[in-house]
C-alpha positions as CSV (number, residue, x, y, z in Angstrom):
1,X,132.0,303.9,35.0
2,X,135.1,302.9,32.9
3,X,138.4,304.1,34.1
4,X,139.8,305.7,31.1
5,X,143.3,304.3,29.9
6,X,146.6,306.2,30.7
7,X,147.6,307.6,27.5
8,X,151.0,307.4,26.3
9,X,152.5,310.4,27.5
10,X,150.9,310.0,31.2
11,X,153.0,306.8,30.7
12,X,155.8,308.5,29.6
13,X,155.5,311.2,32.7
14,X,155.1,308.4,34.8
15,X,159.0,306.6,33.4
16,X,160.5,309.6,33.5
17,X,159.8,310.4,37.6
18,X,161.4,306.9,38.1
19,X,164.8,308.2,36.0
20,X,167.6,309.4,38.4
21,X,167.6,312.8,38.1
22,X,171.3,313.1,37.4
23,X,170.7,310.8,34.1
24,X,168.4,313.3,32.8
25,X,170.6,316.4,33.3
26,X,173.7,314.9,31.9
27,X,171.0,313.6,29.0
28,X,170.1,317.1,28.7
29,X,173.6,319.0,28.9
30,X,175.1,316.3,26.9
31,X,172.7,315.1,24.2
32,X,174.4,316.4,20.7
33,X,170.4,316.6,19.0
34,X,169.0,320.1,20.1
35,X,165.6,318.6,19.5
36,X,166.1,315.6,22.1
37,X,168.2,317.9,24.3
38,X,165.1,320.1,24.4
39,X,162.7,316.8,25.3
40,X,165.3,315.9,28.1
41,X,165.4,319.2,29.3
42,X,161.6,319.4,29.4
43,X,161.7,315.8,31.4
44,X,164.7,317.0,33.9
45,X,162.5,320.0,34.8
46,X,159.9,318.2,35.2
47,X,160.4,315.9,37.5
48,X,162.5,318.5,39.9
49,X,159.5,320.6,40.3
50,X,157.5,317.3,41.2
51,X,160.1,316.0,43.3
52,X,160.5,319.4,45.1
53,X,156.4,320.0,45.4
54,X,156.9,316.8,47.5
55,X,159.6,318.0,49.9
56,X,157.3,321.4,50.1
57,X,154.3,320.1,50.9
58,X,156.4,317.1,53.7
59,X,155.1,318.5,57.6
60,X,158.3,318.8,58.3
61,X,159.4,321.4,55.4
62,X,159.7,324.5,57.6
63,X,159.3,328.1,55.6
């Protein structure tokens, strides 16, 4: 069975969780086009809840 490609916004996804997540705030509060402050926004948010659902689910994260 074929793998199927990654489609261009798994791609995208991908990119962005590499981007500092400083340059995609300031992108976001900063950005003078609502509609691509709204995409940067959408990325920033993003990858914080991926990058905290890593820290939660570490052993060592303590509730």
């Amino acid at each position: 069975m074929n793998m199927p490609e990654k489609n261009i916004f798994d791609e995208l996804l991908e990119k962005a969780e590499k981007i500092n997540l400083q340059e995609l705030l300031d992108k976001s509060m900063h950005e003078p086009d609502p509609n691509k402050r709204r995409v940067y926004d959408a990325l920033y948010t993003y990858v914080l809840d991926k990058k905290q659902t890593e820290y939660i689910n570490r052993n060592e994260f303590l509730i």
